[in-house]
SERO-4910 file (N, C-alpha, C, O; in steps of 0.05 Angstrom, whole numbers):
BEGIN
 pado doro    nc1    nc2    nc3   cac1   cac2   cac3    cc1    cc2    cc3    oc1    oc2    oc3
  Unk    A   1725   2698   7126   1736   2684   7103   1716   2685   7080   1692   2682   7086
  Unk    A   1725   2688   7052   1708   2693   7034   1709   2671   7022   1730   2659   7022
  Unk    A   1688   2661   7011   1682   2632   7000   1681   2638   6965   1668   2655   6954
  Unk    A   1695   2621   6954   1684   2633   6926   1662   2622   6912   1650   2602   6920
  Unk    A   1659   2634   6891   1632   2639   6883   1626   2608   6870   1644   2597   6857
  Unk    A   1603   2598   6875   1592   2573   6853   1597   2577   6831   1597   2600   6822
  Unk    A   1602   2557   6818   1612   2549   6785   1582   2551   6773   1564   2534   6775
  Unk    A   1581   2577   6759   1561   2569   6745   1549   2548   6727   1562   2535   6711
  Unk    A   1521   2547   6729   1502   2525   6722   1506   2520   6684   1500   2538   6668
  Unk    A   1515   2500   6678   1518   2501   6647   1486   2501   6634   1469   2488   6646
  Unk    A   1481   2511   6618   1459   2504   6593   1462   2487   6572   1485   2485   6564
  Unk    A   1448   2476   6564   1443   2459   6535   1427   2468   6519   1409   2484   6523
  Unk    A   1432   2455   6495   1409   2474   6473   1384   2448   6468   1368   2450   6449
  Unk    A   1384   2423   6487   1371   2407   6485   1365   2387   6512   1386   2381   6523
  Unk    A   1340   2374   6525   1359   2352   6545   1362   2328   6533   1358   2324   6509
  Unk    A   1371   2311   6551   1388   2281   6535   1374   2264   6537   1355   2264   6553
  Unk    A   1378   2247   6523   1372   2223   6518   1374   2205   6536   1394   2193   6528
  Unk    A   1368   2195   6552   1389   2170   6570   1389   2140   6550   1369   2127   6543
  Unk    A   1422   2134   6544   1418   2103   6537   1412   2080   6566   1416   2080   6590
  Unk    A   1401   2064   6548   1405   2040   6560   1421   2013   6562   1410   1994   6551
  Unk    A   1449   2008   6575   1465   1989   6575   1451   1971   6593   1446   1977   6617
  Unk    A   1443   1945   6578   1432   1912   6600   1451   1915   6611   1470   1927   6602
  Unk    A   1449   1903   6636   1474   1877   6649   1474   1852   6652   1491   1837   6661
  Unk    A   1442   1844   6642   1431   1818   6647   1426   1810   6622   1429   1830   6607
  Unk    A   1419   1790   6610   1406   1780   6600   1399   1748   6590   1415   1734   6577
  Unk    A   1370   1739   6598   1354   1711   6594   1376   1700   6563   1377   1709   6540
  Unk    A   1390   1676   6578   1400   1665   6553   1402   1638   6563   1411   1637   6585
  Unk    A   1395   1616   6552   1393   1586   6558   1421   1585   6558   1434   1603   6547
  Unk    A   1438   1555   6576   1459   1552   6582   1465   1519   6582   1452   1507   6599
  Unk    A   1474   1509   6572   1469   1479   6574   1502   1474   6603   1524   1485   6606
  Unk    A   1487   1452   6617   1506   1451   6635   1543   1438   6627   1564   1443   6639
  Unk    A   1539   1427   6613   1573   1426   6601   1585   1450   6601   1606   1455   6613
  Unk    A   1568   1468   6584   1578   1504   6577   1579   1515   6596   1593   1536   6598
  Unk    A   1565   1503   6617   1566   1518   6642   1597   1516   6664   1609   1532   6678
  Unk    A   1600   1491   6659   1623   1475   6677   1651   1481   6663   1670   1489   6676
  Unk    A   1650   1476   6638   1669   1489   6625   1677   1527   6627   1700   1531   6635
  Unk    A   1667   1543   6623   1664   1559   6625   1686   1569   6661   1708   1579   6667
  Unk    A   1661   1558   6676   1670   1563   6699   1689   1551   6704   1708   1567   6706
  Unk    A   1696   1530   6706   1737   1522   6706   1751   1546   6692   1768   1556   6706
  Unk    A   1749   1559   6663   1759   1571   6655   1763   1594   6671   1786   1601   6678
  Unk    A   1743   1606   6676   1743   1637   6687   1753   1624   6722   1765   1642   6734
  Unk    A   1753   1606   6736   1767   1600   6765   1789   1607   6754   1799   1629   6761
  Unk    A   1806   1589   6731   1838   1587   6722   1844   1616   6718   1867   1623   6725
  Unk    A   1828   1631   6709   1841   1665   6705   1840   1685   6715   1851   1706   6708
  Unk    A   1814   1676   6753   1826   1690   6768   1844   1692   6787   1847   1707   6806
  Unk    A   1864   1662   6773   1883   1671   6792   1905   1687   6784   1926   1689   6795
  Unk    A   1898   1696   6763   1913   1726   6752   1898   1747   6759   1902   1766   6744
  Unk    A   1877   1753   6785   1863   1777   6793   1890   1792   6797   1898   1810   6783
  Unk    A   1900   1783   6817   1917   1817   6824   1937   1834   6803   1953   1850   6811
  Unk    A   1934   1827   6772   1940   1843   6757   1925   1842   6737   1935   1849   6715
  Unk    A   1902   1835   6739   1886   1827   6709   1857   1835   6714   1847   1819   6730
  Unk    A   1841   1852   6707   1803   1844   6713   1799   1824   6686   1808   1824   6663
  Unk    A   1782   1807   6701   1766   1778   6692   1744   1782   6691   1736   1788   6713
  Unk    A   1721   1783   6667   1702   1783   6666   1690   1753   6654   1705   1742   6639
  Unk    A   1671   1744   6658   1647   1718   6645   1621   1722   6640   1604   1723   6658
  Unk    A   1614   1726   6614   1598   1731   6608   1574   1756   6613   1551   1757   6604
  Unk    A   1585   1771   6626   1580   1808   6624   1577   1817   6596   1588   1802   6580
  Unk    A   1568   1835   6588   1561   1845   6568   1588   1864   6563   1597   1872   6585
  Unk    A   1602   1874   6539   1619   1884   6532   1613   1900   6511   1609   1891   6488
  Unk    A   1610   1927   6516   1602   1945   6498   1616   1970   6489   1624   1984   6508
  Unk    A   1623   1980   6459   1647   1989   6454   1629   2012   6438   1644   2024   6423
  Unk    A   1610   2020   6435   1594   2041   6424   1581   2054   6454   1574   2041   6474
  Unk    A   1582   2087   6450   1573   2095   6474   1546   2108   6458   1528   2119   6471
  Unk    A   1545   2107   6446   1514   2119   6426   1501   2091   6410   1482   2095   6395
  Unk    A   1507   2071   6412   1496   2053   6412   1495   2022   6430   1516   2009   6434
  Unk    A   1474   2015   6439   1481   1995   6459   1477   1964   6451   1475   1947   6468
  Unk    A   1476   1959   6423   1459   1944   6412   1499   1931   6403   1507   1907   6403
  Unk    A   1513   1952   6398   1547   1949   6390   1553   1932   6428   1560   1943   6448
  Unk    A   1548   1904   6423   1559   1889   6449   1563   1859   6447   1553   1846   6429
  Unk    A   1577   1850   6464   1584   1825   6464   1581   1817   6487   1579   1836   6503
  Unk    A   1577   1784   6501   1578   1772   6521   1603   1749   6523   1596   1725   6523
  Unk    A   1625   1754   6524   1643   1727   6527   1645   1715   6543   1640   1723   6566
  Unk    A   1653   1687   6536   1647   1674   6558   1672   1679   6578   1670   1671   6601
  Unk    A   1689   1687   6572   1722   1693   6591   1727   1714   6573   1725   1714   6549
  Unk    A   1735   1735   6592   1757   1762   6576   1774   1775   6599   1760   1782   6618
  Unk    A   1796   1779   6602   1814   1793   6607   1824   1822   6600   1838   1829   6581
  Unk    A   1816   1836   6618   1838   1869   6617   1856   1868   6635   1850   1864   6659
  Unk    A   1892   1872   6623   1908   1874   6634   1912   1902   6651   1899   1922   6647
  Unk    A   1933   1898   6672   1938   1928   6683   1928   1938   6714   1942   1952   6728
  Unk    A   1899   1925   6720   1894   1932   6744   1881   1903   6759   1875   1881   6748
  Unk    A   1880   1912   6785   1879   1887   6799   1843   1881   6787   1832   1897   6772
  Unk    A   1829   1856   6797   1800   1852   6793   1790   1865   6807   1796   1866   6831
  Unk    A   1768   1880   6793   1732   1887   6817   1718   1882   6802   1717   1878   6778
  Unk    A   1698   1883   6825   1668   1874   6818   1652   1893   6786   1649   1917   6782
  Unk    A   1647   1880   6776   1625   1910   6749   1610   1893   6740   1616   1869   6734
  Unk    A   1583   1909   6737   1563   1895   6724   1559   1893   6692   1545   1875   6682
  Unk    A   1572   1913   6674   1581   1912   6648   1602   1914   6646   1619   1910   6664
  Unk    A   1610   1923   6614   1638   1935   6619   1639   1948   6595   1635   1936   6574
  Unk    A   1645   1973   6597   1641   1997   6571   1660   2005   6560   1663   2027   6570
  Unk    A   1676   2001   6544   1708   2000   6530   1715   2032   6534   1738   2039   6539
  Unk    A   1687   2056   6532   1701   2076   6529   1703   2097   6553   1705   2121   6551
  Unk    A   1703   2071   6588   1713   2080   6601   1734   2064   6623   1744   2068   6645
  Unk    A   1734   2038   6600   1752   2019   6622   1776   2006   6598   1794   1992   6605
  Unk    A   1773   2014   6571   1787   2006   6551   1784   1978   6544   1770   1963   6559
  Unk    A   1795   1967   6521   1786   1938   6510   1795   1920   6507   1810   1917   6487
  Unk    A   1791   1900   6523   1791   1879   6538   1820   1866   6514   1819   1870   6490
  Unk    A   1837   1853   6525   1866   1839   6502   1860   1819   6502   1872   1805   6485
  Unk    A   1837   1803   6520   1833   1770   6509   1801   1769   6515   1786   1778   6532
  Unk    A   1799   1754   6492   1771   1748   6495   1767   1719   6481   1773   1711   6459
  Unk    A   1753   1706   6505   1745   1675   6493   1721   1663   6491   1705   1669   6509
  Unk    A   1714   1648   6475   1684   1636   6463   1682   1606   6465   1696   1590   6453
  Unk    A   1659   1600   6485   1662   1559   6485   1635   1566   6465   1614   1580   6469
  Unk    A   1643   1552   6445   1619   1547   6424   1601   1534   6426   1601   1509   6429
  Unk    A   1580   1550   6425   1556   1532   6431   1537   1524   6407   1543   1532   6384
  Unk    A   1510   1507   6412   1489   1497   6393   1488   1528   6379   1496   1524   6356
  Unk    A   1486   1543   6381   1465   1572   6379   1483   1584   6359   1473   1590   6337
  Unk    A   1508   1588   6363   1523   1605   6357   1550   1587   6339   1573   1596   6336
  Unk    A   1540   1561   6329   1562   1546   6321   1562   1549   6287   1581   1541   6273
  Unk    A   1535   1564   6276   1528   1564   6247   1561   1583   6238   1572   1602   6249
  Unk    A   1565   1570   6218   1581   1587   6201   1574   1617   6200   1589   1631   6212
  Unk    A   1559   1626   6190   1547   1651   6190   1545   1665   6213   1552   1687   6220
  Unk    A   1531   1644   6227   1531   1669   6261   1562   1676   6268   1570   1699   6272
  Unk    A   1580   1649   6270   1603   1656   6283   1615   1670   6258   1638   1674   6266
  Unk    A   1614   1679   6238   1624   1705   6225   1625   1723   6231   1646   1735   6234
  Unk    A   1588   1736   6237   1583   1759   6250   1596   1765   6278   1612   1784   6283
  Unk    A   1588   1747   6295   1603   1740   6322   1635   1749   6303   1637   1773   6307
  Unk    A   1654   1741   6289   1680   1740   6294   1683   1775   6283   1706   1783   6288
  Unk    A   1670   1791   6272   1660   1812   6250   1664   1839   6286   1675   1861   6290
  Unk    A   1650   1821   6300   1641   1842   6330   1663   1841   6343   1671   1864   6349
  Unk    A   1681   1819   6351   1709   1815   6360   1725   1842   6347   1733   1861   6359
  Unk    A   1730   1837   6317   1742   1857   6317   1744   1881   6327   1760   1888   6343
  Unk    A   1717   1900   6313   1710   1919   6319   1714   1921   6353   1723   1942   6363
  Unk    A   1709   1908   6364   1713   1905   6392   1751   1916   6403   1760   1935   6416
  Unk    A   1759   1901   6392   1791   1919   6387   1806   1888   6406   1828   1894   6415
  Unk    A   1801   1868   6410   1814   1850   6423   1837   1838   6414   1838   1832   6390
  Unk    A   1857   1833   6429   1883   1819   6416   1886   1793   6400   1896   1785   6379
  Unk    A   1870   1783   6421   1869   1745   6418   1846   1740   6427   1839   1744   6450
  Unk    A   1828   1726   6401   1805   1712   6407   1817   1682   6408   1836   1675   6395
  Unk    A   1803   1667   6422   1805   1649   6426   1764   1631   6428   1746   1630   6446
  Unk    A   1766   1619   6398   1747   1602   6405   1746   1560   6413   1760   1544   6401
  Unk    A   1733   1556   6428   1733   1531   6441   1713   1520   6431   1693   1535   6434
  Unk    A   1705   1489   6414   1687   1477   6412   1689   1448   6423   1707   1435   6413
  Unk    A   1673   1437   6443   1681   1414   6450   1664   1392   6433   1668   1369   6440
  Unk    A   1647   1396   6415   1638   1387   6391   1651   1388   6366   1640   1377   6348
  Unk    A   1675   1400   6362   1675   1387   6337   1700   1365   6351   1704   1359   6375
  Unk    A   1711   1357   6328   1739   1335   6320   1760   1342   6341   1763   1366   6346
  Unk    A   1773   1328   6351   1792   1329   6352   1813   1340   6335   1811   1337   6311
  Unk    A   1832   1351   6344   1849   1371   6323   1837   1398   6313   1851   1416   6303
  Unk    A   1807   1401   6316   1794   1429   6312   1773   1444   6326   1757   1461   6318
  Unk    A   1778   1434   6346   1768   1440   6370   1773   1468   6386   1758   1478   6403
  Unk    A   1796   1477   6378   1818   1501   6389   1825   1527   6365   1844   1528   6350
  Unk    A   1810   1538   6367   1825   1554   6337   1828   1585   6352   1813   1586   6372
  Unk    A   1842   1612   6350   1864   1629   6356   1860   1651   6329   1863   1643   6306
  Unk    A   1855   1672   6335   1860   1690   6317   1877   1718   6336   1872   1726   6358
  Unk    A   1901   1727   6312   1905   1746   6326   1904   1772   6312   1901   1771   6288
  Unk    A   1906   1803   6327   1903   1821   6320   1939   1831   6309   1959   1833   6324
  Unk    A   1938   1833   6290   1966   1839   6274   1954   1860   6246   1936   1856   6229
  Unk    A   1977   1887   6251   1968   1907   6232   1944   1921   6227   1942   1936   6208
  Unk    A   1918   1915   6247   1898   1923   6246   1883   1905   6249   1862   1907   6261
  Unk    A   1892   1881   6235   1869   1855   6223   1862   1838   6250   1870   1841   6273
  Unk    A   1845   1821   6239   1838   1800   6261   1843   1774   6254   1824   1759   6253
  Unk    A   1879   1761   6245   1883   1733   6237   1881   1713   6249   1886   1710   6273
  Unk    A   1873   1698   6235   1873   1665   6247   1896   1657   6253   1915   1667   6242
  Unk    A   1900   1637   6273   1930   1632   6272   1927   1600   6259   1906   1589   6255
  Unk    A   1952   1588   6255   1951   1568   6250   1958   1545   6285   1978   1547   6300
  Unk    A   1938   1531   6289   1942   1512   6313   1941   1477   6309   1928   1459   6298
  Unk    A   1970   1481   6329   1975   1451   6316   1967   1435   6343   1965   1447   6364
  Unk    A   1962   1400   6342   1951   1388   6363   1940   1408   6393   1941   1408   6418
  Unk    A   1932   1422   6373   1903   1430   6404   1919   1443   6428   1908   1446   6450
  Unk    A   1944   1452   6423   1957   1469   6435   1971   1495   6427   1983   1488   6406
  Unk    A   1976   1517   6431   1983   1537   6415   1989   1560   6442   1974   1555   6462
  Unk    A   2008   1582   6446   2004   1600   6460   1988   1622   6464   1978   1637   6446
  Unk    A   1984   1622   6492   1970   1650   6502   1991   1683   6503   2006   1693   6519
  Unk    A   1981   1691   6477   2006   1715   6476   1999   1745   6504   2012   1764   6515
  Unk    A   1974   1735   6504   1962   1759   6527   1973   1761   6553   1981   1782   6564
  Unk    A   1976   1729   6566   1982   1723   6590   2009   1710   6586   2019   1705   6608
  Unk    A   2024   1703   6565   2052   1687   6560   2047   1662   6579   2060   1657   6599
  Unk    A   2023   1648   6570   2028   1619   6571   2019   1599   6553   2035   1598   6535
  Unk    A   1995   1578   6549   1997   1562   6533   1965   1557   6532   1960   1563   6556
  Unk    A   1945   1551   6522   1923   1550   6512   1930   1509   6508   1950   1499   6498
  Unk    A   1912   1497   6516   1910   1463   6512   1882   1460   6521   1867   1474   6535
  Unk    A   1879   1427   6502   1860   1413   6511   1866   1391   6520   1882   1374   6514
  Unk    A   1845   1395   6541   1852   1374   6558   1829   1360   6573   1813   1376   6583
  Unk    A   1821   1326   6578   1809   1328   6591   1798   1342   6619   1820   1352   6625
  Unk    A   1784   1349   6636   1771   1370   6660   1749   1365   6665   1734   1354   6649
  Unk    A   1740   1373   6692   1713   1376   6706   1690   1353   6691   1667   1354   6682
  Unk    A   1708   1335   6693   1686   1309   6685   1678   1303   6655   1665   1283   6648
  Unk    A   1692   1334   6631   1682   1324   6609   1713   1316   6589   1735   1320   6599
  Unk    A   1711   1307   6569   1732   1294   6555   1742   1312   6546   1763   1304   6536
  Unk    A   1739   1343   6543   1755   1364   6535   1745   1389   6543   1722   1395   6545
  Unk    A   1764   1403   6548   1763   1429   6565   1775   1446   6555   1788   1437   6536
  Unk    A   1781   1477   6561   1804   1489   6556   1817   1494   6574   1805   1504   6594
  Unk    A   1841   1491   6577   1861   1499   6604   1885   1516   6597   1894   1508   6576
  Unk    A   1899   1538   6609   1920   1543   6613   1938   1524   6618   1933   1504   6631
  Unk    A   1966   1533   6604   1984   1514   6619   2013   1531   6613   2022   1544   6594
  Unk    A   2024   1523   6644   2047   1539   6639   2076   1527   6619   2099   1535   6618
  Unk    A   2068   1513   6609   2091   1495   6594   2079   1486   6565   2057   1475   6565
  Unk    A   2092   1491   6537   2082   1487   6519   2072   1456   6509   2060   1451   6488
  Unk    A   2080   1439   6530   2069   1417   6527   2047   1408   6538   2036   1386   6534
  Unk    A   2041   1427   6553   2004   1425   6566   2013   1398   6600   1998   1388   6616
  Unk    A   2041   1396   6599   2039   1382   6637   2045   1397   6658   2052   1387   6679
  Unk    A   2043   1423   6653   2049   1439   6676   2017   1457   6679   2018   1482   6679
  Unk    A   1994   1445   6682   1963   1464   6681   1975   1487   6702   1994   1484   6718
  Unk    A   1960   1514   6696   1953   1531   6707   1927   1518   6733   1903   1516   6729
  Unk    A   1940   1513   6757   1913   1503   6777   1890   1527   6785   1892   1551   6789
  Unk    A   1872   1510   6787   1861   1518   6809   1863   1522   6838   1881   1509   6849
  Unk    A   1843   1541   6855   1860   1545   6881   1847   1514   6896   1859   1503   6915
  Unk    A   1825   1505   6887   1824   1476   6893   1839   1460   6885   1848   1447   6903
  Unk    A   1849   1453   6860   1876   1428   6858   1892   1437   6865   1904   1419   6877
  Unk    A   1908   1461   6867   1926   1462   6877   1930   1457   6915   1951   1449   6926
  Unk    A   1908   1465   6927   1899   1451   6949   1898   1417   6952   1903   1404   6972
  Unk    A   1891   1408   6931   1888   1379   6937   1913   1369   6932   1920   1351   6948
  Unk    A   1928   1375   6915   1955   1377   6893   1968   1382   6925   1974   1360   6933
  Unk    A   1974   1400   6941   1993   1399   6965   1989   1378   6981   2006   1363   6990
  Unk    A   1957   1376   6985   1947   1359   7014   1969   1329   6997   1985   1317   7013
  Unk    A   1969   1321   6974   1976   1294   6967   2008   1286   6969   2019   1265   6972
  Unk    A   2017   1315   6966   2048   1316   6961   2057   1311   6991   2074   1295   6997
  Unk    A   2040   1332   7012   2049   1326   7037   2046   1295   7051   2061   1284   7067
  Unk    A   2021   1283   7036   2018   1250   7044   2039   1242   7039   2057   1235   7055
  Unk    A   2038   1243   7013   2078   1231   7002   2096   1227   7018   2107   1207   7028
  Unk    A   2098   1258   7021   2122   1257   7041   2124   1239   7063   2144   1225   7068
  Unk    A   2099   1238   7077   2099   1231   7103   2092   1200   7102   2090   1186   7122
  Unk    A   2088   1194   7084   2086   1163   7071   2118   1155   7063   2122   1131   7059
  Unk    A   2140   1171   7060   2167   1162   7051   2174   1169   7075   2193   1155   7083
  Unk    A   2168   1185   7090   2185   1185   7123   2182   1164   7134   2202   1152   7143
  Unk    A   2155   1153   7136   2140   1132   7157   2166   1105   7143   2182   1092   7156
  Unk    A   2159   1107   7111   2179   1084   7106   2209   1088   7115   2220   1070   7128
  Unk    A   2223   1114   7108   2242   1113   7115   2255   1102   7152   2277   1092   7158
  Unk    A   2231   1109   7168   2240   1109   7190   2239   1076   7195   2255   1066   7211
  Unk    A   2221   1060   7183   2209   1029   7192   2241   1019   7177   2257   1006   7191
  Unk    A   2246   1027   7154   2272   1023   7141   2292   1016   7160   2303    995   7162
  Unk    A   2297   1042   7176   2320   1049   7196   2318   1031   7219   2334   1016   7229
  Unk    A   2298   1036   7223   2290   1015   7256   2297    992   7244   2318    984   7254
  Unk    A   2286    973   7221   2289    951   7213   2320    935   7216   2327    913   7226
  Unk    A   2336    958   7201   2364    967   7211   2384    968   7233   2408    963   7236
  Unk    A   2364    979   7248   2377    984   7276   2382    946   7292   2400    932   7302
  Unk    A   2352    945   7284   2340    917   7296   2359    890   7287   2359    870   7301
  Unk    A   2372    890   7265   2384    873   7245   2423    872   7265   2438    853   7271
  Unk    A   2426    902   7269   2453    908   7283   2454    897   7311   2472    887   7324
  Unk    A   2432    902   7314   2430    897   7342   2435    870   7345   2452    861   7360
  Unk    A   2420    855   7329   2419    823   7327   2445    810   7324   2455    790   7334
  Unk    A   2456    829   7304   2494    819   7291   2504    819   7320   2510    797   7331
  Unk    A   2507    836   7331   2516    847   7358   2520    830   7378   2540    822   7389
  Unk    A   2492    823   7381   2485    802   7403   2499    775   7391   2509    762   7409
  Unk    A   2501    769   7379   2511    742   7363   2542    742   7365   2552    721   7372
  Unk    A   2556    761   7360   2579    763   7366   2593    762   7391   2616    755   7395
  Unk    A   2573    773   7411   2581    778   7440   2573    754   7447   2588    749   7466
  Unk    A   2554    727   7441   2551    713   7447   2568    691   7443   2563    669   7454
***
């Protein structure tokens, strides 16, 4: 049997460069940002088996420059189930349709979050969504979306507004111990939360108490009943 011949060896008229993409990087974290954050990204993987979920990975959309990147704190690519990646390079995994920001000390200046909102675009994302649990009430939640090219703001009323990425609902809400959070919710009035696989665990264990707290009554009910007939009974025969 004849084997065919090796593919010959290509040439260049130069060798390469190698870039360098981080996957890490030293950034202070205050623990609110931290707790918040992490509720958020638990709530969105329970959209793994059609969604990759990234937190705070580096997101980089220039392949000749590595300096063109972002770190969000929650982003979403629709389409395939979740895996593991240590970055994520738009120009071989494509660009992410949600991306969200809990505002921090660092990054709260007018000016920075410009630049910051300047990189979103170029980034190519559908729906930013930034979260401040410092400012006011009523402006705490603000939404821009990608329409015609642009990157608009949306207008958001009482701190709730939809998620057009995932078709559900963006609210604040108290969580994880602090007085405001961001949560999914499947109902535009923010009482149906998107759970966790822990509340929704605790959320069954209580429902099944219920139940078995209205059986126990129902049955003392019945016996009580029984006991009452029985009594009529005897009184009559007597």
């Amino acid at each position: 049997m004849q084997h065919a011949a090796p593919a010959r060896r290509l040439r260049h008229v130069r060798a390469p460069v190698p870039l360098h993409f981080p996957e890490e990087a030293v950034e202070p974290e205050t623990k609110r940002h931290l707790e918040i954050r992490t509720l958020l990204y638990i709530v969105l993987k329970t959209f793994a088996e059609r969604a990759v979920i990234g937190s705070d990975q580096f997101v980089y959309w220039s392949a000749s420059d590595p300096s063109r990147c972002l770190a969000p704190d929650a982003f979403v690519r629709l389409g395939t189930p979740d895996t593991p990646f240590g970055s994520w390079k738009m120009w071989e995994r494509g660009a992410p349709e949600l991306a969200v920001e809990i505002v921090s000390e660092h990054d709260a200046a007018p000016q920075t979050w410009a630049e910051k909102l300047a990189k979103y675009h170029e980034l190519g994302v559908l729906e930013l969504v930034a979260f401040d649990p410092d400012a006011a009430p009523g402006e705490r939640l603000r939404i821009w979306d990608r329409i015609e090219g642009d990157l608009v703001e949306r207008v958001v009323e009482g701190e709730r507004s939809p998620c057009t990425v995932l078709e559900l609902h963006w609210v604040v809400v108290p969580a994880a111990g602090h007085p405001a959070a961001l949560r999914l919710a499947r109902t535009a009035d923010g009482a149906e939360l998107v759970l966790t696989p822990e509340e929704a665990e605790r959320r069954s264990a209580e429902a099944a108490w219920r139940s078995a707290e209205a059986e126990q009554a129902a049955r003392a009910t019945a016996e009580r009943r029984i006991a009452e007939l029985e009594a009529e009974l005897r009184r009559r025969g007597g």
